[in-house]
N, C-alpha and C positions, 0 to 999 in steps of 0.2 A: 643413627647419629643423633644426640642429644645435645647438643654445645651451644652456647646461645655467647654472644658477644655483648656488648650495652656499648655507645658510643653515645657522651654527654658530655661537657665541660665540669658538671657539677659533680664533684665527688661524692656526695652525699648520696644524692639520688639512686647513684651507680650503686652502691655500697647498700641501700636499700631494697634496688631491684634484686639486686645480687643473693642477699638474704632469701626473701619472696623464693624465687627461682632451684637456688639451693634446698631449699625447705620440700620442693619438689621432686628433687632428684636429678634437678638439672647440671651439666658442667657450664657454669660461668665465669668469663672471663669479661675486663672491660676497660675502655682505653679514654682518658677526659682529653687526648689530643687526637681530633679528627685525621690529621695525617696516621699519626701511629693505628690507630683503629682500619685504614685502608691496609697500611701492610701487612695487620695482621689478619683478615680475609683472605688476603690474598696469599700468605702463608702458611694457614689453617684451614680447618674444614668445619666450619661452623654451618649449622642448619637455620638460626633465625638470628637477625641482628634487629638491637631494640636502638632506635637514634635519634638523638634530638635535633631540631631544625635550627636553633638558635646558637652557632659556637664561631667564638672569636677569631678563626682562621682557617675556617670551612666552614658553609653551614649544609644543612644537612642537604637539603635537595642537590646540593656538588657531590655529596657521597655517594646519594643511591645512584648518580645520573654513573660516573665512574664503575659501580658496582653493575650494575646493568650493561652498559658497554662493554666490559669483560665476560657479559655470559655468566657471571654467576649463579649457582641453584639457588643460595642463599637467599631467604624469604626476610622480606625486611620491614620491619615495624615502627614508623615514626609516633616519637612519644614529644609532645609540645605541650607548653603552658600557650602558645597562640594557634588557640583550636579555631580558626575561622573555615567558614566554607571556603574558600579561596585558595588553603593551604590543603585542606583534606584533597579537593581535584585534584590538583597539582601533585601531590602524593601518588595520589588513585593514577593519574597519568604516566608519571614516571616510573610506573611499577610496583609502588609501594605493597606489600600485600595488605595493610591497615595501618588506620590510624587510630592512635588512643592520646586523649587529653590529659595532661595536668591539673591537677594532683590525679593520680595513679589510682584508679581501685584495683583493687586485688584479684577481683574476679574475670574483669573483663579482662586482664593483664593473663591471666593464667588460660581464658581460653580464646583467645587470642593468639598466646605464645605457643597454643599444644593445636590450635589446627595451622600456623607454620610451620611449624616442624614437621608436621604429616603430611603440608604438599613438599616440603622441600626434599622430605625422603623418599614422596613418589616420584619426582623428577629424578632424584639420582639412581632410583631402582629403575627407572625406565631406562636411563643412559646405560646402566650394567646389561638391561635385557637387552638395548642395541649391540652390544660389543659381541653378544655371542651370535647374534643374524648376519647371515652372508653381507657383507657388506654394507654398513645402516639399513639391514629389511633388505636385503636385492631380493627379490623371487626369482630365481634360478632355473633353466629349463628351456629346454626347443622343440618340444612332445607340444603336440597339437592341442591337446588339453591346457597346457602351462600357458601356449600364445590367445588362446581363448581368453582365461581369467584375466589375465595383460592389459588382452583389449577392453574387457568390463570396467577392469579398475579404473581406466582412462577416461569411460565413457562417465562413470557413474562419481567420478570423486567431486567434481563440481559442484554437482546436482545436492539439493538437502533435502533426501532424501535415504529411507532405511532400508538396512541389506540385512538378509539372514543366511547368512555364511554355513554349509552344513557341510560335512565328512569326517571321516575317521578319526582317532585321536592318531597325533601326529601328524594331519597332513599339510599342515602349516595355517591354521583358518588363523590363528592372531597374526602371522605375518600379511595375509592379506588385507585385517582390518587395518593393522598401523598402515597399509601401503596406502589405502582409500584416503586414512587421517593424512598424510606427509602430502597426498596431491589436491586435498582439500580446503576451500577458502580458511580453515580454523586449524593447519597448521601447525601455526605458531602459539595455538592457545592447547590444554590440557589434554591429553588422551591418558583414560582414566581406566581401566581395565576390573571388572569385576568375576572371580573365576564363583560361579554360583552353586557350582558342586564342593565347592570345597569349606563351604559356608552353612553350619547347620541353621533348621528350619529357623528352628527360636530366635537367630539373630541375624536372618538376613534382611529385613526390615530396615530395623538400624543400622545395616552397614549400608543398604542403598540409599533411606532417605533421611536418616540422623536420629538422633535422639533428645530427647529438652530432660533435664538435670530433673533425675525424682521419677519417671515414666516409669520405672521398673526397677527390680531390687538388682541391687549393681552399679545403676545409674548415674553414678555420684556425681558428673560432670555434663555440660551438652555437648553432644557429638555432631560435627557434620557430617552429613552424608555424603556417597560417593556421586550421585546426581549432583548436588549442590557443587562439588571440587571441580565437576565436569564443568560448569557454564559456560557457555560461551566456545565449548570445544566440542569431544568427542566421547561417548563413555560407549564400551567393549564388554558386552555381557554375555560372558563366554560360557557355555555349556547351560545354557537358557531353561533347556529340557529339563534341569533337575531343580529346577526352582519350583516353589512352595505354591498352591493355586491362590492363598491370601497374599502373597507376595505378587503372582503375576498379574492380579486385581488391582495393585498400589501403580504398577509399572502401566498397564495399560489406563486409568488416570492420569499419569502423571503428560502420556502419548496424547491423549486427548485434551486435557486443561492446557498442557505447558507450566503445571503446577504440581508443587510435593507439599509435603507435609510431614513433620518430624512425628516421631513415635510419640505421643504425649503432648504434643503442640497442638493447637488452635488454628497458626496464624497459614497461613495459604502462600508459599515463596515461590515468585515468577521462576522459568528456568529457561535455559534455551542451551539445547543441548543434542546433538545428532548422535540418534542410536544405531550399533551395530552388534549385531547377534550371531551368536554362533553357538551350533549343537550335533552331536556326535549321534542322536535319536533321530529317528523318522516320527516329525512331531505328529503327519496324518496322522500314523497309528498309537502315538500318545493321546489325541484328542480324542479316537475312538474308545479308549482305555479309559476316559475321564481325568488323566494326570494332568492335560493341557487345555489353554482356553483358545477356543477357534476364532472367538475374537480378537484376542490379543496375535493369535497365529498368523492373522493377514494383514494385522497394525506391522509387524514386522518383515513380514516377507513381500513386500512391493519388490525388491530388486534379491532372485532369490542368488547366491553363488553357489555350487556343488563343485568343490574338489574334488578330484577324483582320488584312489590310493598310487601309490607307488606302482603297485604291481600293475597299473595299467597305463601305467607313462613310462617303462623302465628305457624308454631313452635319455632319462633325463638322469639316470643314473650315475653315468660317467662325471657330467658338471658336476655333480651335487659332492659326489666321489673327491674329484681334484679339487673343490673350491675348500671342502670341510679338511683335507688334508694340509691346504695351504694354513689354515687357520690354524689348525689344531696344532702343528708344529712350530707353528710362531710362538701360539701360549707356552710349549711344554720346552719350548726352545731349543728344538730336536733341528735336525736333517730335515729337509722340505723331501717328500717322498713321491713319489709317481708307480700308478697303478700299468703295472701290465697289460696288454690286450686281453691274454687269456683270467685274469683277475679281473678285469669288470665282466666280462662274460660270464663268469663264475657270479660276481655280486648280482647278476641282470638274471641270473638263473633262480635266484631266493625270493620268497613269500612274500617278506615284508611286512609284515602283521603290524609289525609297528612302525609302519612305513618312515617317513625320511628322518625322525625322530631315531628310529631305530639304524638305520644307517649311518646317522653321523657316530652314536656310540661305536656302531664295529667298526669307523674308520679310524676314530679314538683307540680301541683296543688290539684296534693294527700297530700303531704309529707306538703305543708305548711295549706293546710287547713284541714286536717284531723289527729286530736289528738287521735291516735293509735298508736301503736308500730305493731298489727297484721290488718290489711288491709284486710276487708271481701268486698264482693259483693255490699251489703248493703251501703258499705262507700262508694261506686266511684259512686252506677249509679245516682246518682243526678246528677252527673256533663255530662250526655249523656240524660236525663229526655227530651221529649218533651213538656212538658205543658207550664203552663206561665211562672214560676220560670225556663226556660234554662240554660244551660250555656251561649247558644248565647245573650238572653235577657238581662240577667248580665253584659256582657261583653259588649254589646253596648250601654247601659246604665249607666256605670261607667264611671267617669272622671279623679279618681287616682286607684291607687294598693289596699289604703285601702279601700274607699267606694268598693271596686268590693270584697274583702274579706270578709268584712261583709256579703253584700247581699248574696254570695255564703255561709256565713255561716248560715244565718238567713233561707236559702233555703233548706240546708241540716236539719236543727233541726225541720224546720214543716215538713219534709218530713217522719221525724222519730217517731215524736209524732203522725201524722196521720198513720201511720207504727203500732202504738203499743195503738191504741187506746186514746190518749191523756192519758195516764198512766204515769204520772211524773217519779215516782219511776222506773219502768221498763226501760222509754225513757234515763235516766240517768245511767241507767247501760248500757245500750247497747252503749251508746257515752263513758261509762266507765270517764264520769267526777258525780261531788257528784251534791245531788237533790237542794241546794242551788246557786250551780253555774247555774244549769240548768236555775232555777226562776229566776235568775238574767239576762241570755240571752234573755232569753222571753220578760222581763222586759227591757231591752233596745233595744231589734227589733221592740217591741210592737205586738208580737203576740199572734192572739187571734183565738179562736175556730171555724171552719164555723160553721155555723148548720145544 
């Protein structure tokens, strides 16, 4: 989201910023009556609003205080010719994300205007990451193991102090960090998410602690860092173990000062910010390896958490089973489905390698390729079948959504007809569609009888 609004009385101004902004690549729009400028937030989706304090029939602190009260992401930026300390708090209190004086430099205006638009996108990419977690983050489960971490969370979210979250991929370690953040004094203030694998060496630096304009070739602008977005909240630096050892030297500084420093900068920036770590390695024998530092390894791990996998909690199966089917049917705006007894015994029977990550997709590729309302055994194990029709075979043999639906479906109906004897009538009832449709699949898979 790129859209930036202006809300000024003066046309000109507007008209100026406008240019600036445009010149950038920005979509701007901009409104000189303070009413019309609220309905249009409130009608659009704008990522940073630039607003003056001084207008004839609103003045600005009534806008941001309204915008604020609706919850909006929208980052807002008051732009005044009456720059006094007095007005700046008052900003800073009411949520403003900056302030900038009149007359306008270009500079601070531009980086200004490009780190709110990057909280305001990490807020709404966080809202999206909630929609797809069981209920805002529910942690799900009645497995001894699930009531344990519960109890942690509860004990430890208070406390300011730092977790190092370890197990497998998939076994939900960011849902437990947002859970510590959501019971935690801070909230209401940023949880800032750093995935450290997925960030090569050269530029993990400056995505933790910024960068100052000119540091490096590329540089063309200064960057904040993800520490800095975190202040005052929460930063989740997930997969820790694949970080860089001149990187995990910057981090274990910053644990001890309470101070960063931008890639190419001088100056020393306070920070106050609760860490929480999470990694998929056994760092002991990363640190015996030399890839990790043993000091930084127990700046982190004061409060350690270990999820465990799937496969050693599979009572939690069934919940996880009926909560992700509720969901996933609501997205796909399907039938709300229900798993048979003998179908979660069957799911409670599987490896889980990619533990609950991996279960919410086969309950996904339940719910879109199997035309049931009740979910027997029968329906899912073709999609865990070893022969030639796999799931794996499917999958790496498709080149869109629907060729790979097909073939998964064309895989499931011989499975069913060799099931039931090539018995049309019978095979049709138990897929519970009519024996015309059935002939009709057959008739476009082109499936025919071995002998």
């Amino acid at each position: 989201m790129n859209s930036i609004l202006i809300i000024d009385d003066e046309k000109e101004i507007c008209e100026s910023i406008k240019m600036i902004l445009e010149y950038e690549n920005y979509e701007v729009d901009y409104s000189i009556n303070a009413a019309e400028g609220i309905d249009k937030i409130f009608a659009g989706s704008f990522a940073c609003l630039l607003l003056d304090i001084q207008m004839p029939d609103m003045n600005g602190f009534e806008v941001l205080k309204r915008i604020k009260e609706s919850n909006s992401a929208v980052s807002v930026i008051i732009i005044s010719a009456h720059g006094s300390i007095e007005n700046a708090i008052k900003a800073t209190r009411l949520g403003a994300f900056d302030f900038i004086e009149k007359p306008i430099d270009r500079e601070k205006l531009l980086i200004s205007v490009r780190n709110a638009v990057g909280q305001s996108n990490l807020l709404n990419e966080n809202k999206e990451i909630k929609k797809t977690l069981p209920s805002e983050g529910e942690i799900l489960g009645k497995s001894k193991a699930i009531l344990s971490i519960l109890e942690i969370i509860d004990r430890v979210a208070p406390i300011e102090t730092r977790i190092l979250i370890t197990g497998d991929n998939g076994t939900g370690k960011e849902l437990v960090a947002r859970a510590i953040h959501r019971k935690s004094a801070r909230k209401d203030k940023p949880f800032i998410e750093v995935n450290c694998a997925a960030i090569p060496n050269e530029l993990i630096e400056s995505e933790l602690f910024g960068h100052e304009k000119g540091s490096f070739t590329g540089a063309i602008q200064q960057r904040i860092g993800k520490f800095e977005l975190a202040n005052k909240g929460t930063i989740f630096l997930d997969e820790i173990g694949d970080m860089s050892l001149q990187a995990q030297a910057k981090v274990l500084r910053a644990i001890e000062d309470n101070k960063i420093e931008r890639v190419g900068g001088a100056k020393k920036i306070e920070i106050d910010v609760r860490i929480i770590a999470a990694t998929n390695k056994n760092l002991k024998e990363e640190i015996e390896k030399g890839n990790f530092r043993e000091d930084l390894f127990h700046r982190l791990n004061v409060i350690p958490i270990q999820i465990p996998p799937l496969r050693e909690r599979l009572d939690d199966v069934p919940i996880l089973a009926e909560r992700f089917a509720k969901e996933i049917s609501e997205r796909h705006k399907k039938p709300l489905v229900k798993f048979g007894e003998d179908a979660i015994k069957y799911l409670q029977s599987l490896s889980w390698s990619g533990n609950v990550r991996e279960l919410r997709n086969a309950v996904e590729r339940i719910i879109i390729l199997v035309d049931s309302r009740q979910i027997n055994k029968k329906d899912i194990e073709f999609l865990y079948s070893t022969g030639k029709s796999s799931m794996g075979d499917i999958i790496d043999t498709s080149n869109s959504f629907q060729e790979f639906k097909e073939k998964a479906e064309k895989a499931f109906i011989v499975k069913q007809l060799n099931a039931n004897d090539w018995n049309i009538s019978k095979t049709a009832e138990v897929l519970e569609i009519q024996r015309s449709h059935l002939y009709n699949k057959i008739k476009k898979y082109g499936i025919e009888k071995e002998d």
